[in-house]
N, C-alpha and C positions, 0 to 999 in steps of 0.2 A: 646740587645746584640747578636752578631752572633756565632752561635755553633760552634763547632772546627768541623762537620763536613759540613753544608755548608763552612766553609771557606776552607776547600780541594775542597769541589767542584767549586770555584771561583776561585781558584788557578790550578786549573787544565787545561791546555790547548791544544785544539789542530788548526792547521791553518787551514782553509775552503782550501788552496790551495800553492801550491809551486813555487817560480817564477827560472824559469829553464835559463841558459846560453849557451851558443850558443858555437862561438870558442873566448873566450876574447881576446879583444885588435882589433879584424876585424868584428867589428859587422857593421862597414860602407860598408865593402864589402861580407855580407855574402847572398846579392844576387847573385853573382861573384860564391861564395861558393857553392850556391845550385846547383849549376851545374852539379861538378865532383859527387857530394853525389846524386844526382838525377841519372848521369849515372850509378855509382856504386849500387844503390839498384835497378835499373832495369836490370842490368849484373846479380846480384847474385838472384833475382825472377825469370826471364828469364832462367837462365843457371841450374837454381838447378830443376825447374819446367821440365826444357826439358829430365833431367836426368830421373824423376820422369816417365814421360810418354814412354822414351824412354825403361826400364826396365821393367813396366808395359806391352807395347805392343809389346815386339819383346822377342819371347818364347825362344829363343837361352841364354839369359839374366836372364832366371830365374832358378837362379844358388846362392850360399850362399854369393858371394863374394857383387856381385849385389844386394841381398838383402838388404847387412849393406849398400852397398854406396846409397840402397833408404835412408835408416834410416838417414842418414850423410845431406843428400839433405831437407830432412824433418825437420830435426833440425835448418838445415840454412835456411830455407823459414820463419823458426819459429821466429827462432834469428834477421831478416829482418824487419819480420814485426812488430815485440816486440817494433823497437827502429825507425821505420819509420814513424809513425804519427807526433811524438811529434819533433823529427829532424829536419823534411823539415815543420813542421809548425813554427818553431823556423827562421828555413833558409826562406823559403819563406817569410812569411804573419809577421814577426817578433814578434807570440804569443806566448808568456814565461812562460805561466798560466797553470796550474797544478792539478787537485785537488788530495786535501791529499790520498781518499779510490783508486783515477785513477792512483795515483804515487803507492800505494800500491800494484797497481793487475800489474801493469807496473814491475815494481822490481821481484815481483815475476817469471812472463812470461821470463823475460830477463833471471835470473838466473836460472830457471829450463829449459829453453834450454840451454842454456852454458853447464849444467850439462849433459843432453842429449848428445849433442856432444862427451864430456868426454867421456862418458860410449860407444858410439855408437863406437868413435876410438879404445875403449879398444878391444871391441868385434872385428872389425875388423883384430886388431895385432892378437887373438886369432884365426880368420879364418887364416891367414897368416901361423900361426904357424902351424895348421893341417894341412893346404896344401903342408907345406913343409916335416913337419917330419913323417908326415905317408897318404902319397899320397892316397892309397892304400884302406884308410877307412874313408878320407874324407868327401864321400857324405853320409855312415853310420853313421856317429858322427854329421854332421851339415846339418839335416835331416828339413825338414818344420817345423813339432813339435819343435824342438829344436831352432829353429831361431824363432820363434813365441815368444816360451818362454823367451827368450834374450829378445826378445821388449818389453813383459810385464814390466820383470824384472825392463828394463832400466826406461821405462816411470815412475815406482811406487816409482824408488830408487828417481827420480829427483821430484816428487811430493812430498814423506814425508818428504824427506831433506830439500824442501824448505816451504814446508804449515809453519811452525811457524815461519817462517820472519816476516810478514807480520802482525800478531800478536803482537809481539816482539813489533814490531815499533808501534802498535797502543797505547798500555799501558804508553807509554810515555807522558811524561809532556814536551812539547816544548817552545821555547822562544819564546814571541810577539815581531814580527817584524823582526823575524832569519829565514826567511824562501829562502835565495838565497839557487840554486844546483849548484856545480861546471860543471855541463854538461846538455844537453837537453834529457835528460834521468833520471831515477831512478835507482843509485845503493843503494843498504844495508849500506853500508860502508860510501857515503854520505849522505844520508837520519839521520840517528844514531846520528851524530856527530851535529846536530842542533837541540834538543834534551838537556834543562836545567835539566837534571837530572843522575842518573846514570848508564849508560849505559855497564858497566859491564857484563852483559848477554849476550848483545847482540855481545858485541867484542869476548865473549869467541864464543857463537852461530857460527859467521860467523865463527872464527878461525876454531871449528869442521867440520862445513860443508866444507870448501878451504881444509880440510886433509883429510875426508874421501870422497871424492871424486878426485879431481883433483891432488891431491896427492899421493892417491891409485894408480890411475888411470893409472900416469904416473908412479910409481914403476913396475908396474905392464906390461906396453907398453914395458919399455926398457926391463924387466925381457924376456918377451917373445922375442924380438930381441935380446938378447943376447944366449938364445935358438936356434933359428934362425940360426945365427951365426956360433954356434956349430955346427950343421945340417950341414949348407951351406962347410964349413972348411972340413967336413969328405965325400965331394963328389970327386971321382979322377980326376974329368978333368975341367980344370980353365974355360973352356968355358961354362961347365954344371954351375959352381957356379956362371959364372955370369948373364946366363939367367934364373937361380935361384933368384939372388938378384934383378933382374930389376921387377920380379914381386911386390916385396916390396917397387919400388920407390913411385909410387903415394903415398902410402900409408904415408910412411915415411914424405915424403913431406906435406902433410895433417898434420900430426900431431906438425910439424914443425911451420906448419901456424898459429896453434891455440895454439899452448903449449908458444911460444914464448912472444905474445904479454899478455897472462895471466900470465903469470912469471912479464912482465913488469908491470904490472897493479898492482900486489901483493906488487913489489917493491916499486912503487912509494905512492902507499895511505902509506905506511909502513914508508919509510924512506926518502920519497921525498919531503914534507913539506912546505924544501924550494927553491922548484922550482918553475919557475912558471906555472901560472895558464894554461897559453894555452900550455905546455906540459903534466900536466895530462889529458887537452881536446885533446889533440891529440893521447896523447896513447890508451886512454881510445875508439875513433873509430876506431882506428887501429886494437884494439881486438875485438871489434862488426860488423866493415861492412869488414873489409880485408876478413877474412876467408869464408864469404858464397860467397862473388865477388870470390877468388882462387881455391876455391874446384873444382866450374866445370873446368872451366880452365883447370886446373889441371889434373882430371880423362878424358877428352876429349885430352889434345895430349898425354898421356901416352897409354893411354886404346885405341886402334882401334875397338873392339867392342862394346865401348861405343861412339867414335867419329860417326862410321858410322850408328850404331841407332840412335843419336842425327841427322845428316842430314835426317835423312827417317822421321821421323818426323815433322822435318821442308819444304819434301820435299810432303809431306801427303801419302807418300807411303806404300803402306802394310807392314809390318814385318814379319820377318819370326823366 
């Protein structure tokens, strides 16, 4: 006769691996597909990379503002490469095979840069703010030490936020033979839900983590632009407030890039069900390759002291 407790342990299961999905319904053409996603992750390697060097080697650039927009760069190379193996093996070579501890450490990586980014925009709205409401003590208040400490900060919130994901999902009892992903990637949120048991924790888990972060985050973004705002409104001459506000474009813009498609991302695992499948495949890269492909973009025709380090660069010329 078998114990009750090997029969938990015979009942208990987990998959050797996960079979991952491409963009449903164009899998005939998603050599077609690997294309633009082949251009787009070597725009945003390429362009975030150039930022990276370009800040590094031209001393004009080592300044508070440039420091976050490394940080931002850093997080999108992260974010890049988090979801680039497993994608273009998906697109190219049509390999959908997953293993369960690779999808685990994958999930993880993906969402603690995401969270990165977060935190990394927050701090930046925060540099904006100094910059605007008290010019004066700036470089006093957002001193090396002080931006140091920011990136510790950042890096340690988006590790202990996410170390027990990963976790979470191991302690689980999975169904034989439930192992499809709705995307070629590892979310939390898809991972959870194929999972024969009850999962409870883990919907409360993620809920905490999407509030205390990306939801702080962005309370906290507009809170300072509406600061901002204020500042800008009590200057006398309209042309002062508006080469006030242009320093904010990039910025604003960025956050746009990546707040937008994470709102949609929220929405849809939430309330979108029954959509279909290749619109959560779609929003869901929209939020993962859009924004590291835009950033440079972005801070390169805004910024002229970042466009013209990015050409010195590329041109192998000294910096100054």
């Amino acid at each position: 006769m078998i114990s009750s407790q090997a029969f938990i342990n015979i009942s208990f299961f987990q998959p050797q691996s996960f079979l991952m999905t491409g963009i449903p319904g164009l899998e005939a053409v998603h050599g077609w597909i690997s294309i633009p996603f082949s251009f787009m992750y070597t725009v945003a390697l390429t362009g975030n990379c150039l930022i990276l060097l370009a800040v590094r080697r031209t001393h004009s650039l080592h300044q508070p503002m440039y420091y976050f927009l490394s940080m931002l760069a850093l997080s999108d190379v992260g974010l890049s490469l988090s979801t680039l193996p497993s994608t273009l093996a998906v697109l190219w070579f049509d390999y959908r095979f997953i293993g369960f501890n690779a999808c685990l450490i994958q999930m993880f990586f993906l969402h603690s840069f995401s969270v990165l980014e977060s935190s990394v925009l927050l701090a930046m709205s925060f540099d904006r703010f100094v910059a605007i409401s008290n010019p004066l003590r700036y470089a006093s208040v957002l001193t090396n030490t002080v931006i140091i400490r920011i990136g510790v900060a950042i890096v340690a919130r988006a590790t202990l936020s996410l170390f027990p994901g990963p976790f979470l999902l191991k302690r689980l009892n999975y169904c034989p033979g439930k192992i499809l992903l709705s995307h070629s990637f590892c979310f939390h949120a898809d991972v959870m839900k194929l999972a024969c048991a009850d999962i409870t924790v883990n919907i409360l888990y993620g809920l905490y983590v999407v509030l205390s972060t990306v939801g702080v985050d962005s309370l906290l973004i507009v809170m300072s632009y509406s600061l901002i705002l204020y500042t800008v409104m009590g200057l006398a001459s309209p042309r002062e407030r508006v080469r006030t506000l242009n320093t904010c474009v990039s910025h604003i813009l960025a956050v746009l890039v990546f707040y937008i498609p994470v709102i949609g991302v929220s929405m849809i695992h939430r309330f979108g069900k029954h959509l279909p499948h290749i619109v959560h495949a779609l929003v869901a890269y929209v939020y993962l390759v859009v924004p590291p492909v835009l950033n440079p973009i972005i801070y390169s025709v805004k910024s002229k002291p970042i466009r013209g380090a990015m050409f010195r660069v590329l041109r192998g010329k000294d910096q100054t």
